[in-house]
Backbone as numpy.savetxt, mean C-alpha at the origin, in Angstrom:
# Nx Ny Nz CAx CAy CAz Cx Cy Cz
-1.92 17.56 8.03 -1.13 16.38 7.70 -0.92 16.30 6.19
0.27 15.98 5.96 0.67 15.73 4.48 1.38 14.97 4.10
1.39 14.17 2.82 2.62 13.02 2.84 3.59 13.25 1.60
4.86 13.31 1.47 5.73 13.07 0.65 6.46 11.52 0.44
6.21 11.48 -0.96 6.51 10.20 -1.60 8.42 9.88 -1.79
8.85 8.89 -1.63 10.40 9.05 -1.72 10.56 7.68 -2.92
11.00 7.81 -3.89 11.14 6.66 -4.76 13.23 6.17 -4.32
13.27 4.87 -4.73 14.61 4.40 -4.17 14.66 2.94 -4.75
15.63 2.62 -5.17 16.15 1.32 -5.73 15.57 1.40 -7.33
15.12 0.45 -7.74 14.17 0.26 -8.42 13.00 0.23 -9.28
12.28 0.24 -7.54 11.27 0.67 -7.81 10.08 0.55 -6.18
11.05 1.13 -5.19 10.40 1.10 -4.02 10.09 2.21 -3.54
8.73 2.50 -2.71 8.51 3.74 -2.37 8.14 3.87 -0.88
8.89 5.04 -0.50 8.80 5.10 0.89 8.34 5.92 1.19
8.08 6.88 2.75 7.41 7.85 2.58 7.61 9.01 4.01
7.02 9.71 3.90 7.38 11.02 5.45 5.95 12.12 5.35
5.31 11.08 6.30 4.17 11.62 6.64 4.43 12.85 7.39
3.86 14.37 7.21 4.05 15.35 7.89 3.24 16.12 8.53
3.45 17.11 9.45 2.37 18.01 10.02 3.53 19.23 10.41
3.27 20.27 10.76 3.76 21.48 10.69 5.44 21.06 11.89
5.01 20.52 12.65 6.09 20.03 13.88 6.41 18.93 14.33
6.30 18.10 12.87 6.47 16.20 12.74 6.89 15.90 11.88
7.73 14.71 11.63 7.49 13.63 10.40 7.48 11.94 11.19
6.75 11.98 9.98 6.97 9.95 10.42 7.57 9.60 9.15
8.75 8.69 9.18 9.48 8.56 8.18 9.23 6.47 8.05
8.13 6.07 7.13 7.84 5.22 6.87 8.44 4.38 5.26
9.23 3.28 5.84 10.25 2.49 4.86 10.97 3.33 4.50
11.68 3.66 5.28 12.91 4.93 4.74 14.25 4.54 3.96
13.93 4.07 2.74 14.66 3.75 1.96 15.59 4.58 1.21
15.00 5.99 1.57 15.90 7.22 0.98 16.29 7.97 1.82
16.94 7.43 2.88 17.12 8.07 3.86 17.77 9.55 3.92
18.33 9.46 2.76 19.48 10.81 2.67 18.19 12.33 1.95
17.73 11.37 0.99 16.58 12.24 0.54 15.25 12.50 1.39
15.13 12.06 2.30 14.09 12.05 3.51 15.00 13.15 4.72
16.05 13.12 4.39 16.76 13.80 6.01 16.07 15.51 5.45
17.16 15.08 4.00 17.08 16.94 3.08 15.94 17.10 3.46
14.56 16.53 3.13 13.25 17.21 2.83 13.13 17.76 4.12
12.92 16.72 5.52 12.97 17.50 6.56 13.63 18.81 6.95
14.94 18.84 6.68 15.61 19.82 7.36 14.93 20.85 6.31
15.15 20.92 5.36 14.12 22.17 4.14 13.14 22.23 4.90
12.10 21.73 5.29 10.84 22.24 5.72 11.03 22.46 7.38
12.20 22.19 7.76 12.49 22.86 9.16 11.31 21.60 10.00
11.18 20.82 10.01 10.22 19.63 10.45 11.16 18.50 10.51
11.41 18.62 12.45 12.01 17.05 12.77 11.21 15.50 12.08
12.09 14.95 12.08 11.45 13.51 11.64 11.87 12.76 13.08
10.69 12.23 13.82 9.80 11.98 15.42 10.23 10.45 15.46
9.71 9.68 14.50 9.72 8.31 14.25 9.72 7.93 12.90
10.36 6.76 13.46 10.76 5.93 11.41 10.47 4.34 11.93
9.67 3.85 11.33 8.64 2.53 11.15 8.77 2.16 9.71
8.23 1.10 9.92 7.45 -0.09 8.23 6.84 -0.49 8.41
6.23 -0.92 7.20 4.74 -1.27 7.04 5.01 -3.40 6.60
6.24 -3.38 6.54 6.58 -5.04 7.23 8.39 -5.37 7.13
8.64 -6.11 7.66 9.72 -6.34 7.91 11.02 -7.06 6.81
10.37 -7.27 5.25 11.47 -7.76 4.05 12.57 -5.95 4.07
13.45 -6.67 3.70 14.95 -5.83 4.02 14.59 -4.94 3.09
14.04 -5.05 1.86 14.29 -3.53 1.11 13.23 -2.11 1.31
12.51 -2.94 2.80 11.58 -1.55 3.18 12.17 -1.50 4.67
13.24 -2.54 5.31 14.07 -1.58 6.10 15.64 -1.12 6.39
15.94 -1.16 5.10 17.32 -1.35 4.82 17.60 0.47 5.16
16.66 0.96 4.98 17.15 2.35 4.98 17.21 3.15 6.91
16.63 2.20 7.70 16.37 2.48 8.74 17.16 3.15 9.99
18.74 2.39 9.80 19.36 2.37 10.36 20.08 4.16 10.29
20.67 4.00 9.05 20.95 5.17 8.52 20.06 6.43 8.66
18.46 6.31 8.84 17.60 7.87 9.13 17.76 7.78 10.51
18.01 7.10 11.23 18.52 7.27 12.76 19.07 7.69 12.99
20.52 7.33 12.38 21.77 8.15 12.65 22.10 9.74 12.30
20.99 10.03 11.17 21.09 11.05 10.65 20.24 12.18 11.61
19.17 11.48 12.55 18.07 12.20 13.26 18.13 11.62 14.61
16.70 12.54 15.25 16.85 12.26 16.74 15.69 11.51 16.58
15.09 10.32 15.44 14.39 10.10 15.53 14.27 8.62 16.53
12.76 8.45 17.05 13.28 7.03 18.10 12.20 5.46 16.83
12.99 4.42 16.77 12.23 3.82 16.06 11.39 2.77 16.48
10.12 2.71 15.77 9.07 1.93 16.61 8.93 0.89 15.91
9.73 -0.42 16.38 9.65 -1.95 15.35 7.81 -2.24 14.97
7.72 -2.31 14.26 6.03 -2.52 13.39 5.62 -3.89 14.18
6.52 -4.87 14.49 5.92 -6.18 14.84 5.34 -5.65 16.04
5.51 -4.23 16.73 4.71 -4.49 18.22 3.42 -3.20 18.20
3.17 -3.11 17.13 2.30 -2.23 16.87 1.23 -2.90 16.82
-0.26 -2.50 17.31 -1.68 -3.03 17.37 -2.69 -2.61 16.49
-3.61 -3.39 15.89 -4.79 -2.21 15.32 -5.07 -1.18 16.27
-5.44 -0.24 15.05 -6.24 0.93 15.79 -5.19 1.80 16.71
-4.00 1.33 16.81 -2.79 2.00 17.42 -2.60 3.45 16.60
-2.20 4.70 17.29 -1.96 5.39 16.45 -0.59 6.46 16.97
-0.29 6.78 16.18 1.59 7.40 16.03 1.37 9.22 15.96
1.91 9.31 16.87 1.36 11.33 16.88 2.42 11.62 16.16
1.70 12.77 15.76 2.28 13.83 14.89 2.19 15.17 15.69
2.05 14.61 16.81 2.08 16.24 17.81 0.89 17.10 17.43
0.57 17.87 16.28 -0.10 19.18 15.69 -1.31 18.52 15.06
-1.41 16.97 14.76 -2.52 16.75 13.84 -2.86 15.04 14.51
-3.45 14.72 13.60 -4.19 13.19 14.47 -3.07 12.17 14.45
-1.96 12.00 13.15 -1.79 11.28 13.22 -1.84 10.18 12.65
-1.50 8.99 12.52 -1.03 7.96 12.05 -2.18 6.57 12.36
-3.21 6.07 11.75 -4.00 4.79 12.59 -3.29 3.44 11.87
-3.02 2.77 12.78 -2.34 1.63 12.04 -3.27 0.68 11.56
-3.58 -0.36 11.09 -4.44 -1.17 10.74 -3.50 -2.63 9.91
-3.78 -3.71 11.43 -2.88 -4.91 10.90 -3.36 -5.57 9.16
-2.61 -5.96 8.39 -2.93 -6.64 7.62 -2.41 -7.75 6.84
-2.11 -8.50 8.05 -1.25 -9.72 7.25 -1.72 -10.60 6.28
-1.26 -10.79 5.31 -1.22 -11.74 4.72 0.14 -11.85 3.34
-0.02 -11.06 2.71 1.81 -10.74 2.43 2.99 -10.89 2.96
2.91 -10.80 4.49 3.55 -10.97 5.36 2.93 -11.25 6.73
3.02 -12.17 7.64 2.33 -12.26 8.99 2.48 -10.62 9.51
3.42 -10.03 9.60 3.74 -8.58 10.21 3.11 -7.36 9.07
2.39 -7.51 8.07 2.11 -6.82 7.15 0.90 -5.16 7.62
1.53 -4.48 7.95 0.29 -3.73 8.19 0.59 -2.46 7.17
-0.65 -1.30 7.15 -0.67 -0.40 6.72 -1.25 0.96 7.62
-0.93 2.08 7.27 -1.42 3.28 7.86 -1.82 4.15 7.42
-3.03 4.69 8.02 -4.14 5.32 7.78 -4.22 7.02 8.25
-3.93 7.63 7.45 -3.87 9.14 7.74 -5.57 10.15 6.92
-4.88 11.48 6.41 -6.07 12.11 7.24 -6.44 12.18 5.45
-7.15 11.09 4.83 -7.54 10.87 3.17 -6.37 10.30 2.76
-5.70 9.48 3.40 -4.67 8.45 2.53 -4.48 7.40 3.57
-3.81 5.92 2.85 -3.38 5.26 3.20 -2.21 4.76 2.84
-1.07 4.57 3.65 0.16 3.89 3.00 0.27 2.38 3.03
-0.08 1.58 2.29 -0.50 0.12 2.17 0.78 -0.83 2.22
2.34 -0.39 2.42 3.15 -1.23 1.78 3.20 -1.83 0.74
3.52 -3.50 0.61 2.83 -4.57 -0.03 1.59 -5.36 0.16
1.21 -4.44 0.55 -0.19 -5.32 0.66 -0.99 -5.02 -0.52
-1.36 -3.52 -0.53 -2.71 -3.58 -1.69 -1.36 -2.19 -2.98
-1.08 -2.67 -3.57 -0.29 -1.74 -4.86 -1.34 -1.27 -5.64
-0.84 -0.11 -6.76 -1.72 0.10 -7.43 -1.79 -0.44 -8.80
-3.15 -1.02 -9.34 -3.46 -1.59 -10.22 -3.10 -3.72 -9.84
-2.80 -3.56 -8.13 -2.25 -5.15 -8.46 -2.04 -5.25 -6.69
-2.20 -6.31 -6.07 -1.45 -6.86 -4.87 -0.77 -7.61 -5.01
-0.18 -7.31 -3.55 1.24 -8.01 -2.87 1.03 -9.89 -3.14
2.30 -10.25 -3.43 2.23 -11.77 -3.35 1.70 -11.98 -1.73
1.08 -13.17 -1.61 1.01 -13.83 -0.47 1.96 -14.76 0.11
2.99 -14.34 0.21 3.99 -14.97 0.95 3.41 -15.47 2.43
3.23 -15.04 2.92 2.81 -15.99 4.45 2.23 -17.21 3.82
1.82 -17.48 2.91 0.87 -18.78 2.58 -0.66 -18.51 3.26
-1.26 -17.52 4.15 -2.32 -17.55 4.47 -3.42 -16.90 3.73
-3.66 -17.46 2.75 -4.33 -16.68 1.54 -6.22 -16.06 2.41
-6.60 -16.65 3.36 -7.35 -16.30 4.45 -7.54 -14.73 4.71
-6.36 -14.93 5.66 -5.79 -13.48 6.02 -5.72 -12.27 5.14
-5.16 -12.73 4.10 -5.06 -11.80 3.08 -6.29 -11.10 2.78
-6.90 -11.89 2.21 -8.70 -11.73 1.81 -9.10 -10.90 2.84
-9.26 -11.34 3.90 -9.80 -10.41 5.39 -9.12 -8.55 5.06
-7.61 -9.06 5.03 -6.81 -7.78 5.34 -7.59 -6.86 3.74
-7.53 -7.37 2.67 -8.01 -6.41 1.23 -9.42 -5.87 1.65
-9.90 -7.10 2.35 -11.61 -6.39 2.30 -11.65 -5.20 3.86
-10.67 -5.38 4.40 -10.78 -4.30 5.06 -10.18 -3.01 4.66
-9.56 -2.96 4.04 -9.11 -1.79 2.97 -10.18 -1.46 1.82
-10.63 -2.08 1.44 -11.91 -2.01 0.09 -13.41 -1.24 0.96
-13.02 -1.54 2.35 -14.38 -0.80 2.65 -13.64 0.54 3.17
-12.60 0.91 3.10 -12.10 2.67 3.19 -13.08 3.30 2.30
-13.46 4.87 2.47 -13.98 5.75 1.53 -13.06 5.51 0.26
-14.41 5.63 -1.04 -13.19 5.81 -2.19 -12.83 6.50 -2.65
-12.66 7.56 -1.83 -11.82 8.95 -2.24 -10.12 8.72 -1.98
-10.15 7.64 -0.82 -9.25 7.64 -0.16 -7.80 6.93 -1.01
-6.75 7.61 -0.75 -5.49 8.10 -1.66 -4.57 6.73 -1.41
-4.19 5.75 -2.18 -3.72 4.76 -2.04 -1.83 5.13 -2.66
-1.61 4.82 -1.28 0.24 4.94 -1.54 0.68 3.78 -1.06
1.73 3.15 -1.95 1.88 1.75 -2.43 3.23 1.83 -1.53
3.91 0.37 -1.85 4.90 0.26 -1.35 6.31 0.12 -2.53
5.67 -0.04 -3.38 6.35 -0.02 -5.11 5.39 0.40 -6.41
6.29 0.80 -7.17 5.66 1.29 -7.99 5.68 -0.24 -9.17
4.72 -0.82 -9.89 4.52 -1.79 -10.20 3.16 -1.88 -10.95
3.04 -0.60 -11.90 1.74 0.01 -12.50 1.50 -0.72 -13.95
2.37 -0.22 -14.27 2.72 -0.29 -16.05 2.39 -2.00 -16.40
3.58 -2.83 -15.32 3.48 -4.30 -15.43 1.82 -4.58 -15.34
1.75 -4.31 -13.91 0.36 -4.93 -13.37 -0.50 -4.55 -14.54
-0.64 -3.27 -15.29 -1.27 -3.05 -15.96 -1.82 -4.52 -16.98
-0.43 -4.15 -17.74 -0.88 -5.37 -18.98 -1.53 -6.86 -18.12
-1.33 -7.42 -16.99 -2.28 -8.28 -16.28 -3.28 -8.11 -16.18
-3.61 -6.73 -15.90 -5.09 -6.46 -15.41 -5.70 -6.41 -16.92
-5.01 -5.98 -17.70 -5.89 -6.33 -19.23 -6.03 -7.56 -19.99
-5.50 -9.18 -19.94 -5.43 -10.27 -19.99 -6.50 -10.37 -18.99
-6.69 -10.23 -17.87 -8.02 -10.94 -17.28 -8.98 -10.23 -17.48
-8.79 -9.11 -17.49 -9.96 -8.08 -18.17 -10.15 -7.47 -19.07
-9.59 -8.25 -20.43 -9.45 -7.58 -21.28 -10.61 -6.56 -22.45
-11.77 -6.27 -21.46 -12.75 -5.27 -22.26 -12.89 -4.19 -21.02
-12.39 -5.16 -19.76 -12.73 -3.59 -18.97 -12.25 -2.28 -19.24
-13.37 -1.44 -19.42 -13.47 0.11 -20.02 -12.53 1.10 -18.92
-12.63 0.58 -17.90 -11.60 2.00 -17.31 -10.35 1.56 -17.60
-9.56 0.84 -17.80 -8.18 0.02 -17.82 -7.37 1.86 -18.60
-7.57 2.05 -19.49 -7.24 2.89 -20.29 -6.90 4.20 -19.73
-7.95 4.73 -19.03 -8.16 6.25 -18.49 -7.22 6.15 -17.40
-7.20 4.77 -16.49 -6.08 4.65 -14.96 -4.88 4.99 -15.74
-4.52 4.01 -16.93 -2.84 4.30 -17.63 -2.40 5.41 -18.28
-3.43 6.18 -18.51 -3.31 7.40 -18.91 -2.93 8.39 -17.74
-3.25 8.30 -16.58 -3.07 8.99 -15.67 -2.16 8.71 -14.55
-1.30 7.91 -15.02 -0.19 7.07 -13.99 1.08 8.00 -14.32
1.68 8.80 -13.10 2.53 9.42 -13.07 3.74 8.73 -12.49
4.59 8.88 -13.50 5.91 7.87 -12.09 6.80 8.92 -11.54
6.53 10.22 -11.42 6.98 10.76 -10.54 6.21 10.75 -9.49
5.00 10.32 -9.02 4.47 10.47 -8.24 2.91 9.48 -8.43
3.12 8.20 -7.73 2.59 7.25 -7.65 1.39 7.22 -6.95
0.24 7.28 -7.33 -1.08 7.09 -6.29 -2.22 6.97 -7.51
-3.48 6.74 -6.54 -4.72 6.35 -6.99 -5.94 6.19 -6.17
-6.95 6.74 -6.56 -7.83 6.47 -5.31 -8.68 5.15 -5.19
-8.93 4.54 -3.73 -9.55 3.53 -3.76 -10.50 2.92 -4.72
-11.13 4.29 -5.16 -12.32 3.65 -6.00 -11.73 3.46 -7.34
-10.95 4.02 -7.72 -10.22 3.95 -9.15 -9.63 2.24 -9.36
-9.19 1.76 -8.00 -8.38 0.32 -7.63 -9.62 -0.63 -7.59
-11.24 -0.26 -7.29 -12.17 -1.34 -7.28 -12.42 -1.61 -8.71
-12.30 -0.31 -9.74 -12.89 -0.49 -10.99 -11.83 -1.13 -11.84
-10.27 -1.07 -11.21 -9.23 -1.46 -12.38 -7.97 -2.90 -11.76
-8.11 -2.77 -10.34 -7.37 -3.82 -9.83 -8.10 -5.45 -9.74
-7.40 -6.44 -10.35 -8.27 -7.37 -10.46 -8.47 -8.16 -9.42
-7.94 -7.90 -8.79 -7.50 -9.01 -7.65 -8.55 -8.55 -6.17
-8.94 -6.84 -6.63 -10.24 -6.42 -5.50 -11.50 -6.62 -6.33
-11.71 -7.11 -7.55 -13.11 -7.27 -8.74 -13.75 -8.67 -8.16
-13.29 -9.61 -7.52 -13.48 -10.82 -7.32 -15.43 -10.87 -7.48
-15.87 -9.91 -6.94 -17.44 -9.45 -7.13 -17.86 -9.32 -7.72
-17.87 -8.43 -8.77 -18.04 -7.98 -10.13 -18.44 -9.33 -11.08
-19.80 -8.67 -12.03 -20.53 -9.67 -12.43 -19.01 -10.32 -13.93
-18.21 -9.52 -14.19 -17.21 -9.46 -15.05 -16.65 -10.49 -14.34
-15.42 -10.15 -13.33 -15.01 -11.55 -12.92 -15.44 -12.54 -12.97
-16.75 -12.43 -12.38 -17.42 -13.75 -11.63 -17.70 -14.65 -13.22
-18.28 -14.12 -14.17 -18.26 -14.47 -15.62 -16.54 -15.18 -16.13
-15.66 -14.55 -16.08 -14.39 -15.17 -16.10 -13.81 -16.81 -15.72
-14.30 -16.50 -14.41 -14.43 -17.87 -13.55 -15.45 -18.80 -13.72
-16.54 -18.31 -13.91 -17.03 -19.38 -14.94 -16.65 -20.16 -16.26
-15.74 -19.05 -17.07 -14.90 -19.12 -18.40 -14.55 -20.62 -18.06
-13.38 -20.49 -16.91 -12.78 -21.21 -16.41 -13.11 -22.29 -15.41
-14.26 -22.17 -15.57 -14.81 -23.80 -14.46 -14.25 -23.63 -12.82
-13.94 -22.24 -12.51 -13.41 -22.20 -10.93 -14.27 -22.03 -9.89
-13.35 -22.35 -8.88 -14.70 -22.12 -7.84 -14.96 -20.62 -7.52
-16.38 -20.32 -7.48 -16.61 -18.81 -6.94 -18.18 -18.71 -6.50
-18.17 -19.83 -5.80 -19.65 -19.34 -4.89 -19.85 -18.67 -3.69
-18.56 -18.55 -3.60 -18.75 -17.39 -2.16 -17.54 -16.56 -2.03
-17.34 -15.51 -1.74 -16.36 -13.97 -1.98 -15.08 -15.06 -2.16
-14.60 -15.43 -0.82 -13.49 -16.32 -0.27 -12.78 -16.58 -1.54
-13.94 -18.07 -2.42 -13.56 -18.44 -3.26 -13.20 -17.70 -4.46
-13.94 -17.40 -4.72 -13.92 -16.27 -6.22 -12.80 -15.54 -5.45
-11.78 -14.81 -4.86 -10.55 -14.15 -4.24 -9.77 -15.45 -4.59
-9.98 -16.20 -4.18 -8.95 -17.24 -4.06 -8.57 -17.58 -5.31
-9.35 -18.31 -6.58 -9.27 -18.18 -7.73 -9.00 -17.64 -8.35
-9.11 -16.23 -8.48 -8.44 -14.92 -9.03 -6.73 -14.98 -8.34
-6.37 -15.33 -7.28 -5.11 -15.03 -7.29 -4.57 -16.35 -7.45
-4.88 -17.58 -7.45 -4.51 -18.66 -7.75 -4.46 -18.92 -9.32
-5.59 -18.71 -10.03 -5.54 -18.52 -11.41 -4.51 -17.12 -12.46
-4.51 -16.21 -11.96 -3.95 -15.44 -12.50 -2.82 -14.90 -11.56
């Protein structure tokens, strides 16, 4: 299994998970540049999904259909723990995670995850659903992935998030070495790199938790201290 990154608009990234006699073509926003790669590597594209339902991660959908024999699987009817063959390899594990969106999920391949908007690198997704709950649930179930494991975003949104993550953290020591190593041809980071530099997964950290004290907020229990961090900053 392997994944190729597709950048489009902006600053949105989509993607085409592969195996020798598959693709899964996830937020296919480049649809034209997703068809090429396939047909070059001689590898049908099977299915085309998202990781939630705002128009600029499925605007491209319609169009990789027409271009392929691919069949498409709407995300709202997808389950945890559901998983999407790739014929030759395991495959695709879905894992719901709303709170960005009620329909918000991400997928779990073989040392990566494609997160959408949910967890970006150096920063998360707004909480649009309003269920700031959910959210919390959905990050901490991503935060306990191995932290080897390869975080592919749904936008690229590094550079910005950056200078945030240095205003609330402005002595944390890795901040520096992550921006040094941020490629925008090719967007990723590993989990553990996102516990030491994303602020919004630090809520733990004797650093945060010191912050929020700065600030008189509440943080006596995970919940809160999460909640404060994205309410405050």
């Amino acid at each position: 299994m392997d994944i190729q990154q597709f950048k489009y608009g902006a600053d949105n990234l989509g993607y085409l998970v592969y195996s020798e006699k598959s693709c899964i073509a996830i937020d296919p926003g480049a649809p034209d540049d997703m068809a090429k790669f396939a047909i070059e590597k001689n590898i049908p594209i099977d299915i085309v999904t998202n990781t939630h339902t705002h128009a600029d991660h499925t605007k491209g959908n319609n169009v990789l259909l027409k271009k392929t024999n691919a069949r498409f699987i709407d995300c709202t009817t997808l389950s945890q723990g559901q998983v999407l063959d790739l014929k030759d390899a395991t495959g695709l594990e879905v894992m719901l995670t709303p709170g960005h969106t009620m329909d918000s999920l991400c997928f779990k391949g073989d040392g990566f995850i494609v997160t959408g908007d949910t967890l970006f690198n150096a920063t998360v997704g707004n909480c649009f659903s309003g269920d700031l709950e959910s959210f919390f649930n959905s990050l901490k179930q991503l935060m306990a992935l191995p932290g080897d494991t390869l975080v592919y975003a749904g936008h690229d949104y590094v550079l910005e998030s950056l200078k945030y993550a240095k205003i609330i953290e402005p002595n944390n020591p890795n901040l520096n070495g992550y921006a040094s190593a941020y490629n925008p041809d090719h967007v990723v980071s590993r989990l553990s790199e996102e516990l030491k530099v994303n602020p919004y997964l630090r809520f733990n950290t004797s650093s945060m938790i010191e912050r929020l004290k700065e600030k008189n907020l509440p943080r006596e229990t995970q919940f809160q201290r999460f909640s404060s961090v994205m309410e405050e900053f």
